[in-house]
N, C-alpha and C positions, 0 to 999 in steps of 0.2 A: 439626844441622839441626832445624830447628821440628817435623818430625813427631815428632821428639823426646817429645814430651810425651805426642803421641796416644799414643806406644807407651809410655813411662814413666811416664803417668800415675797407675800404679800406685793399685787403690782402695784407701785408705783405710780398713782394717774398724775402724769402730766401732762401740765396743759400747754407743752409745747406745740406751736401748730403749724412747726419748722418740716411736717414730714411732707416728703418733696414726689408727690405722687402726686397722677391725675387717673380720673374716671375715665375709662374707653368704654366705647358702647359693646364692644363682647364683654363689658364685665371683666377683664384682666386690666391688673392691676401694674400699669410701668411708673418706671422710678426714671428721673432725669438729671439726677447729681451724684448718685449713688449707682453701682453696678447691680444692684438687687432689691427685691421687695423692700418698698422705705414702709410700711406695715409690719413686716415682720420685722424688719432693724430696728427701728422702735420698738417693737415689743418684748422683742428680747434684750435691748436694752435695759426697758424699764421693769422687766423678768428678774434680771441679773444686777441691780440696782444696789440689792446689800452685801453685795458678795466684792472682793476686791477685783475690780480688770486690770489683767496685765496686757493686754493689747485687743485690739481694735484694728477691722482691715473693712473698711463700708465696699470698695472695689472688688474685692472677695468676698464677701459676706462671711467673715471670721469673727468670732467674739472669745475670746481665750481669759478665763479667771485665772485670778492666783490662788494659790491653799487656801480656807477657809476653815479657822476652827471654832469651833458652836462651842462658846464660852460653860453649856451645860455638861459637853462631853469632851471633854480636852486632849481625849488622847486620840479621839478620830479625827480626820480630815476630808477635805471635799474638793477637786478641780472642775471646773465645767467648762465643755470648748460649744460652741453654735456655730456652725453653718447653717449658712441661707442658701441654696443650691439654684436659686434661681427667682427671673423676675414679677413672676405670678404669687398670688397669695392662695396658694396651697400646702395641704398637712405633707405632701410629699416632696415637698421643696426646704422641709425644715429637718437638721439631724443633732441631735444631740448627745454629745458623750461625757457623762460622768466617772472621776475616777475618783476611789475612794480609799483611803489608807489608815493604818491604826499602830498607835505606837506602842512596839513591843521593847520592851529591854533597851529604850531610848535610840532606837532605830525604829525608822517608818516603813512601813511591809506593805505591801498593798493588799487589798483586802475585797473581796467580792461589794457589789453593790447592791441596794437593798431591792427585792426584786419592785417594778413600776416606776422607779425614780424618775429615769431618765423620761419615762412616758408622763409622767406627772409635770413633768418641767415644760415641755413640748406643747402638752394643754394649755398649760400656761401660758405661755408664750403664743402658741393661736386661738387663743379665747381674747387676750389681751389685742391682736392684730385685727381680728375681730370688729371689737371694741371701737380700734382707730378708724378702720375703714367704713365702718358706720357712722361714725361722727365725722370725718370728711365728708359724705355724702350726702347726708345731713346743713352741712355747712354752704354746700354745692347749691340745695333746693333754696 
C-alpha cells in the first residue's frame, strides 16, 4: 500500500554538513545561501530521498516529486510537493500535499489520500530538522 512509503520513508542521515545555517541568540534559525530554513531543506530533503524529484527551488522552498509507484501495489500512485514557508525552524512554516491516484480500467483517477499521510510526512520531515539543528549545535559547543 502507498502509505508505504510515509512509514518506510526511512530518513536518510546524511552526514552532509553542507547545511548553511547559523545559531542566533533568539534561537531562530537564518539560512544565508538559501531563501529558507536550511533545516528544514535538508530534512525534507533527506524525507523525500526515495521518492523520485522532479524539481527543486531552495529560493522558494519548493520540493516537487514525480509519481511514485510502491512496487507492492502497482496500481496506486503517490506525488509529494514541500514547501518551506519560511526562515525559522517551525511546524508552521512547513506544508505538505500529497496526491494520490489509482489505476482503474488503465487510466489514472485520483483518489482520496489515506487519512494522517500527509501529517506523517511533515513529522518526518520536522523530527528529521530537529535532528540537524541539534547536531549543528552540537558541532558549535
Amino acid at each position: 500500500m502507498i502509505v508505504l512509503s510515509v512509514m518506510s520513508f526511512g530518513l536518510a542521515a546524511c552526514g552532509d554538513k553542507s547545511v548553511n545555517a547559523k545559531r542566533v541568540d533568539n534561537q531562530e534559525d537564518v539560512t544565508s545561501a538559501i531563501g529558507v530554513n536550511g533545516f528544514l531543506w535538508r530534512a525534507s530533503l533527506d524525507t523525500m530521498a526515495e521518492l523520485p524529484i522532479l524539481q527543486v527551488d531552495s529560493a522558494g522552498g519548493v520540493i516537487l516529486t514525480d509519481w511514485f509507484v510502491n512496487p507492492d501495489a502497482p496500481t496506486e500512485r503517490l506525488r509529494v510537493s514541500i514547501f518551506i514557508l519560511d526562515r525559522t525552524l517551525r511546524a508552521d512554516a512547513l506544508r505538505v500535499n500529497v496526491v494520490r491516484q489509482e489505476l482503474t480500467d488503465g487510466i489514472w483517477v485520483n483518489a482520496t489520500v489515506r487519512a494522517g499521510t500527509q501529517l506523517k510526512i511533515e513529522d518526518a520531515v520536522l523530527a528529521r530538522a530537529r535532528e540537524l539543528r541539534i547536531s549543528a549545535i552540537e558541532e558549535d559547543e
